[in-house]
ZAMARGU-4260 file (C-alpha; in steps of 0.2 Angstrom, whole numbers, plus 5000, padded with zeros to 4 digits):
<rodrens>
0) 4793/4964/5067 | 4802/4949/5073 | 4820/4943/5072 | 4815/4927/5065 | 4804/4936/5050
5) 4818/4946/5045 | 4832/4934/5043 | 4818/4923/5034 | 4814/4938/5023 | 4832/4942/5021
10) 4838/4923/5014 | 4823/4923/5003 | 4827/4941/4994 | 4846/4936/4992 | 4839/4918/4987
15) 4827/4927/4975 | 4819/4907/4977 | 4809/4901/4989 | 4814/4883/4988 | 4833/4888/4989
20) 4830/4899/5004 | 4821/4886/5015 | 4832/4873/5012 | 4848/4890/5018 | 4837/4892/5032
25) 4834/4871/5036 | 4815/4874/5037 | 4802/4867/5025 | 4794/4879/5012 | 4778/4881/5018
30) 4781/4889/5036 | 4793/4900/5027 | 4777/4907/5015 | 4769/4909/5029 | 4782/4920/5037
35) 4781/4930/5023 | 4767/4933/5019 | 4762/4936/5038 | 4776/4950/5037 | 4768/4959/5023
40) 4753/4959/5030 | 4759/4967/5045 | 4769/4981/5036 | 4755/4983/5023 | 4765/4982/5008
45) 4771/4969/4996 | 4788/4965/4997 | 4790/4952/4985 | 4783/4949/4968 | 4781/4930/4965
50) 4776/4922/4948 | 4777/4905/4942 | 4793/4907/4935 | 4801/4920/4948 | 4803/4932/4963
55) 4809/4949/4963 | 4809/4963/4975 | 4796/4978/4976 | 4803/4994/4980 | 4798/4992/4998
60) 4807/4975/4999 | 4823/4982/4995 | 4823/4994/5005 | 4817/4982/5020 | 4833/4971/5013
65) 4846/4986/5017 | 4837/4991/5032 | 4835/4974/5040 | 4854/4967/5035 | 4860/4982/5045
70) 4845/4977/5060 | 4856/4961/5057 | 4871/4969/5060 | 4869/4978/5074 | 4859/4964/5084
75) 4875/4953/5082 | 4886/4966/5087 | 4878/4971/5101 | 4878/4950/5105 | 4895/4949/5102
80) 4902/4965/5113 | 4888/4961/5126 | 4897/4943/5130 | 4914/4952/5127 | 4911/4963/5141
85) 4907/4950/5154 | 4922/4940/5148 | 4935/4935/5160 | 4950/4940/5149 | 4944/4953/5139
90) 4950/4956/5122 | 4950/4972/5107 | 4948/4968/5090 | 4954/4981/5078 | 4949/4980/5060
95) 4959/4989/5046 | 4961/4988/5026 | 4976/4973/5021 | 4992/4981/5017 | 4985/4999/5019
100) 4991/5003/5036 | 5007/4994/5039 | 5018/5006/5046 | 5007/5015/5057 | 4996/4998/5064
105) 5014/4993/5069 | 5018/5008/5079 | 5000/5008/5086 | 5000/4991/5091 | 5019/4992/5099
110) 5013/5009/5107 | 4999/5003/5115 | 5005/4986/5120 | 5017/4996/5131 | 5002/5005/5139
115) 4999/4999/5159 | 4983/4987/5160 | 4982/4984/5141 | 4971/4970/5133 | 4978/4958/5121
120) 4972/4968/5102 | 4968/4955/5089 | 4971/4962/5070 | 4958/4958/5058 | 4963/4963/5042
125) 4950/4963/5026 | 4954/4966/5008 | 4941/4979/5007 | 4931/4990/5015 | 4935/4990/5032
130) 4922/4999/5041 | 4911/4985/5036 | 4921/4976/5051 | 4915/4989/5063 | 4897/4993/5056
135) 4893/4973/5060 | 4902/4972/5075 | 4915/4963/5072 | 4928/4974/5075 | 4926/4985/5091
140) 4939/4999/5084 | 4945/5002/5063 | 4959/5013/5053 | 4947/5017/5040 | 4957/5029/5026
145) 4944/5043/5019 | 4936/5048/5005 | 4937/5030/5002 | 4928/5021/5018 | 4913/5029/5023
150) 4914/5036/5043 | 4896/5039/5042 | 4890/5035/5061 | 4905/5031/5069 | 4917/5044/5079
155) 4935/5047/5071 | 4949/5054/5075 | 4960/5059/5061 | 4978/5052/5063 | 4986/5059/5048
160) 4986/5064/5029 | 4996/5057/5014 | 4996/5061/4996 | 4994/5050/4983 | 5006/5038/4971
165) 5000/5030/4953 | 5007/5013/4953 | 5015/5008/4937 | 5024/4995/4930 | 5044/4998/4929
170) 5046/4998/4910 | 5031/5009/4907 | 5037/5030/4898 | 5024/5036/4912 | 5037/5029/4926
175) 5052/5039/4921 | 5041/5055/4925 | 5045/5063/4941 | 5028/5068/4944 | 5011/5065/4936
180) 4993/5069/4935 | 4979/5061/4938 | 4972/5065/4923 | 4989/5056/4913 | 4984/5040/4924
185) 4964/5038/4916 | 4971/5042/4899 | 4981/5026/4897 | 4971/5013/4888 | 4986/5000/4890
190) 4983/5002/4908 | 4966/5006/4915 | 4963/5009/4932 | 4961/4994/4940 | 4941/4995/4950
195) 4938/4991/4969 | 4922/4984/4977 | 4910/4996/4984 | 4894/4993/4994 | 4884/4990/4978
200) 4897/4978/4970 | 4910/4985/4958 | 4908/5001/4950 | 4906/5000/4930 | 4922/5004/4917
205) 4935/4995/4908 | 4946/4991/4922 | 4950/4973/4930 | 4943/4968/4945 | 4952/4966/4959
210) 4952/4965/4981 | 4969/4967/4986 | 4985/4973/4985 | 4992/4957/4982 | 4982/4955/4966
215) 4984/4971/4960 | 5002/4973/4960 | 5003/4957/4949 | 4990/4962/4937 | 5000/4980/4935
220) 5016/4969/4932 | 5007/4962/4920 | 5002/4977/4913 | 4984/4973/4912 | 4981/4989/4924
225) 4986/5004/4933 | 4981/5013/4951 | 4982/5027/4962 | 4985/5023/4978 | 4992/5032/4996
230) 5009/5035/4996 | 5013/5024/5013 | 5009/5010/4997 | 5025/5013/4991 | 5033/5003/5007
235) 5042/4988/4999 | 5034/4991/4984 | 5040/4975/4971 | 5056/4979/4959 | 5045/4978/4942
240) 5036/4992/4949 | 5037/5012/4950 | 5029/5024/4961 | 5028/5043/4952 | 5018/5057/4963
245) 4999/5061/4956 | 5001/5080/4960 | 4983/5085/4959 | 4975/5068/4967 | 4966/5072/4983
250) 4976/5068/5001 | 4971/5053/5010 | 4964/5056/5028 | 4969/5041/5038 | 4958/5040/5054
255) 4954/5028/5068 | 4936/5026/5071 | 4924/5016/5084 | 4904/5015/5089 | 4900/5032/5098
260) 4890/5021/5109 | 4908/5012/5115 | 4910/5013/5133 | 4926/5000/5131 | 4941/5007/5143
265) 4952/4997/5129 | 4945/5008/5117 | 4947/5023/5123 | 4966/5019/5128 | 4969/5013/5111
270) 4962/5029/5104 | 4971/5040/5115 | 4988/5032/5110 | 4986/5033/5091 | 4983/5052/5095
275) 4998/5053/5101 | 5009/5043/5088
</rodrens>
């Protein structure tokens, strides 16, 4: 299987239109039939069902679609840390979570800075999933925060633990309590727990919709929601809000995570300090 097939495959599954993902790709229509139909045969499968009307995946293109995104993946990371390692000024990009991590990526990046023969660390932060950044390569190191990231394939080290806050607005009777549970929090049907992106899009449930902290906190002043959320969350929390300790939520295990492949000296001076913070 080549490169070029899979990309081509890959534009016309999300395209789900063979007309839409030629003119994506800036080929013509035809070649890019070809392409496909030249990779089924090869695999021995069908991986697209065509009509006059539509295309949809079989079973065996959609599992081709998350196998060869992640193929994907990984052939630009390794593109990307391959130039970055014969570059003249080298650089580490660390990935972490918006306004998850403020306190600590401070520290870190103060800590390290101080560190003798240490690169210049550009921070790029995301609204969601984090290790996403490091699974595609664009991140070389991440402070992913679990159960909520997933660390499957990469080597962590945990940094610390924190329990958890619902976040409420001010005026609400829950936020005069001095401690809640989490079971209090899903009950409230004026204030539905506000729902994150996952892999597989957002989960189902009454909740609004939401990426970031930014947005959330305005929605829960507005009272169209609620959240739990880590305790370092609280930091400069807004004034129309409370925070009120879920005592039976589950801690939150921040960790700092990289490719176990990584044979980056900035890496592994990174990691060392944040052990040590």
């Amino acid at each position: 299987m080549e490169i070029r097939e899979l990309r081509h495959f890959i534009t016309v599954a999300e395209e789900l239109h063979f007309g839409r993902a030629a003119e994506r790709l800036g080929i013509a229509q035809p070649p890019l039939s070809r392409t496909i139909t030249q990779l089924e045969r090869r695999l021995g499968v069908a991986l697209l069902e065509r009509t006059s009307r539509k295309v949809t995946l079989t079973e065996a293109g959609s599992v081709l679609l998350a196998e060869g995104r992640a193929i994907l993946s990984a052939v630009a990371a390794a593109e990307r840390r391959t130039r970055q390692a014969a570059a003249d000024n080298p650089i580490l990009v660390l990935g972490a979570k918006a306004g998850a991590s403020g306190e600590l990526l401070a520290k870190l990046l103060d800590a390290y800075a101080a560190e003798p023969g240490a690169v210049p660390v550009e921070v790029l932060l995301c609204e969601s999933q984090p290790h996403l950044l490091l699974r595609d390569g664009r991140a070389d190191v991440a402070l992913l925060h679990e159960p909520y990231d997933s660390t499957a394939g990469f080597d962590t080290e945990v940094l610390h633990s924190e329990d958890q806050i619902a976040i409420l607005p001010a005026a609400h009777p829950l936020a005069g309590h001095s401690q809640v549970r989490t079971a209090d929090v899903n009950a409230l049907p004026d204030l539905p727990m506000a729902r994150w992106p996952g892999p597989d899009g957002y989960p189902d449930g009454p909740g609004v919709e939401v990426r970031n902290l930014t947005q959330l906190y305005e929605l829960i002043a507005l009272r169209r929601a609620s959240a739990i959320l880590p305790t370092s969350c609280k930091t400069d929390l807004r004034k129309d809000l409370v925070a009120v300790p879920v005592v039976d939520a589950h801690a939150v295990t921040t960790v700092i995570a990289w490719p176990p492949h990584s044979r980056s000296r900035a890496v592994a001076d990174l990691i060392r300090v944040a052990t040590h913070l």
